[in-house]
N, C-alpha and C positions, 0 to 999 in steps of 0.2 A: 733264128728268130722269125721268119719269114717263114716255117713252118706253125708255128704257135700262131701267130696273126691271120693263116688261111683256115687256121681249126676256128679261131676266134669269129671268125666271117661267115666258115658254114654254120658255126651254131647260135648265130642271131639271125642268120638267115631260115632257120630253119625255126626257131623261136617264131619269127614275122611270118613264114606260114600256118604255120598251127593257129597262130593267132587269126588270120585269117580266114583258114577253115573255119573255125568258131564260130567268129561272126556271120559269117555265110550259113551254117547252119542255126542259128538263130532268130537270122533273118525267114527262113524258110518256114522255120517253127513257131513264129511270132507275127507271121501272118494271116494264121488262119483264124477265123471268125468265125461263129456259131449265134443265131440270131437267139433271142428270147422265144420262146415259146412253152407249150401248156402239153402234157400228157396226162392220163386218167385212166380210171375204169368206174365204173358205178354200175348199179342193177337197181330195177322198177316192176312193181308186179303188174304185170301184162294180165288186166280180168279179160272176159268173153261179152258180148249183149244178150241179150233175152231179146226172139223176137213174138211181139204181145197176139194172142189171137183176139177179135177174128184176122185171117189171111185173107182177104179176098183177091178173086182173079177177076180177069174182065175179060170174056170172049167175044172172037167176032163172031158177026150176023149169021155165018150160018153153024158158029158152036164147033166148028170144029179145031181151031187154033186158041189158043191164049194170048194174048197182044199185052197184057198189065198186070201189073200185080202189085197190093197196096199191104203196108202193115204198119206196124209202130214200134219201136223199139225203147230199152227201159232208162235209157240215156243220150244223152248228144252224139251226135257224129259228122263229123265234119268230110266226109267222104264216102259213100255207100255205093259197094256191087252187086247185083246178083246175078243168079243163076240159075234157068229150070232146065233141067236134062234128063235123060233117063236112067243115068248112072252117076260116076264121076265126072264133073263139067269139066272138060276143057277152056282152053284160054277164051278161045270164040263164040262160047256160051256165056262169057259175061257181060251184063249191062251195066252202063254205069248209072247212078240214081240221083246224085249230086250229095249235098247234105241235110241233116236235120238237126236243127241247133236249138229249136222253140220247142218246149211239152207240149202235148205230150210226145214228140219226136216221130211225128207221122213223116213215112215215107213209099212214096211212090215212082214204080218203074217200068216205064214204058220199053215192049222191048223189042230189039231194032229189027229184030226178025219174031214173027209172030211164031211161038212154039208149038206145034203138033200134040194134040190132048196126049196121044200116049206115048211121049216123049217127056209130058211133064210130071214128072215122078218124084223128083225130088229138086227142092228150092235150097239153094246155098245161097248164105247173105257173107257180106265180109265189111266191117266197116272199122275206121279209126274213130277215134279221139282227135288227134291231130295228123295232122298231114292228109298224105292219098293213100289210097290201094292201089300197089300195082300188079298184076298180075301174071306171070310168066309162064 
């Protein structure tokens, strides 16, 4: 009899571990949290400006650098760069111009180093809609 009663013991005893495990793994499983949150994708057509002529520059006194450069463009812009170089500008050819948000969207840029006439060859402008331009 005392055989039956030590089978009887490991198998509730072993019944109360299982059970045990269980809830301990439950517990583990039943603590993790995942907040609310939002995922997406969407697309927007990205147009270009037109910049309007005339371009005018403004040289210094004795003509041989460019210090300004003025134009308008055919929409608002809330941040405007440019750039006069002799080729592709680099990052340290940009000026920045601020915005033009009133029509007819005149913008002017004084620029922080006056450029060398034949250096300036070609004017790159870059502006947003919203936000900045940054440049890298």
């Amino acid at each position: 009899m005392l055989h039956f009663r030590t089978r009887n013991i490991a198998g509730v005893l072993a019944f109360v571990l299982a059970g045990a495990i269980a809830v301990g793994a439950y517990a583990f499983t039943a603590s993790n949290t995942v907040p609310a949150h939002s995922a997406g994708a969407g697309a927007a057509i990205v147009s270009g400006y037109e910049v309007s002529s005339p371009t005018n520059y403004t040289f210094s006194e004795d003509g041989l650098t460019m210090t300004e450069v003025s134009f308008e463009l055919n929409k608002a812009a809330s941040d405007i760069k440019v750039a006069l170089s002799a080729a592709n500008p680099v990052k340290a050819d940009w000026t920045d111009c601020g915005a033009s948000e009133v029509a007819p969207y005149p913008v002017t840029c004084k620029f922080t180093t006056p450029v060398a006439d034949a250096a300036g060859l070609n004017l790159s402008v870059a502006a947003v809609s919203t936000g900045t331009v940054t440049i890298e």
